[in-house]
C-alpha positions as CSV (number, residue, x, y, z in Angstrom):
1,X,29.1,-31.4,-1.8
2,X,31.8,-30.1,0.3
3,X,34.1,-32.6,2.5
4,X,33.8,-32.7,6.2
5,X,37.1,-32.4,8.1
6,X,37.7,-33.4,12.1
7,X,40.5,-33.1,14.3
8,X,40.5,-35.1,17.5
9,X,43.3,-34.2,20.0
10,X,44.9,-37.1,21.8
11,X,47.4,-35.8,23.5
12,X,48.8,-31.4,23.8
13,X,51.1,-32.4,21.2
14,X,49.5,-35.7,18.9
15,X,46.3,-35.4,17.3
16,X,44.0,-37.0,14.0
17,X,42.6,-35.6,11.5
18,X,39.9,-37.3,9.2
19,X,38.1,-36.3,6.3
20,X,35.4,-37.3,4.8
21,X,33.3,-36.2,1.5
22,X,29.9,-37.5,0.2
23,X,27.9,-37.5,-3.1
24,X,24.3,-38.3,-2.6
25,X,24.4,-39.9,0.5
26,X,27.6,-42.3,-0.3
27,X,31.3,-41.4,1.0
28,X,33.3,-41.1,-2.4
29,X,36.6,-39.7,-0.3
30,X,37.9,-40.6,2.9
31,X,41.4,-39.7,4.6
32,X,42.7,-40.2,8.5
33,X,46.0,-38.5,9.5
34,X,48.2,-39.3,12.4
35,X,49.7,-35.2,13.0
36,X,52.5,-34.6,16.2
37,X,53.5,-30.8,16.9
38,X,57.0,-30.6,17.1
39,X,58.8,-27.2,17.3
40,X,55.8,-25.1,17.4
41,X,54.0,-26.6,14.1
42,X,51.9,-29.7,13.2
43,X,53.7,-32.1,11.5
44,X,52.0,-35.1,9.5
45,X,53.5,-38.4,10.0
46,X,52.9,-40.0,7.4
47,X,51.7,-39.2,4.2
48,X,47.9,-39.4,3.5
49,X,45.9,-41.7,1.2
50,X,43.2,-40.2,0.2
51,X,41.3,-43.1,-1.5
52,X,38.4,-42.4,-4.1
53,X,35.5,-44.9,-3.7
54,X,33.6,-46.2,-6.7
C-alpha cells in the first residue's frame, strides 16, 4: 500500500513533514521532518529516520 505524506506549516518559513505507510492495517514505516525555507528552498534540518517496524 502506498505511504501517506503530510505537511503541516508552522510558521511562512518552518514547517513538518510526516509520513506514514501501512500493511494490513499496521504502520510498518513512519518518518517526521523538521524543514525551514531559507533562500527561496526548503531545507531539512535534520536528517530523517525512517524506521521499519516489525
Amino acid at each position: 500500500m502506498p505511504g501517506k505524506q503530510y505537511l503541516i506549516m508552522f510558521d511562512i518559513d518552518a514547517r513538518k513533514r510526516h509520513y506514514h505507510r501501512t500493511d494490513s492495517g499496521k504502520i510498518v514505516e513512519f518518518m517526521v521532518q523538521l524543514e525551514i525555507k531559507t533562500g527561496g528552498l526548503w531545507k531539512e534540518v535534520s536528517i530523517p529516520l525512517l524506521v521499519e517496524i516489525l
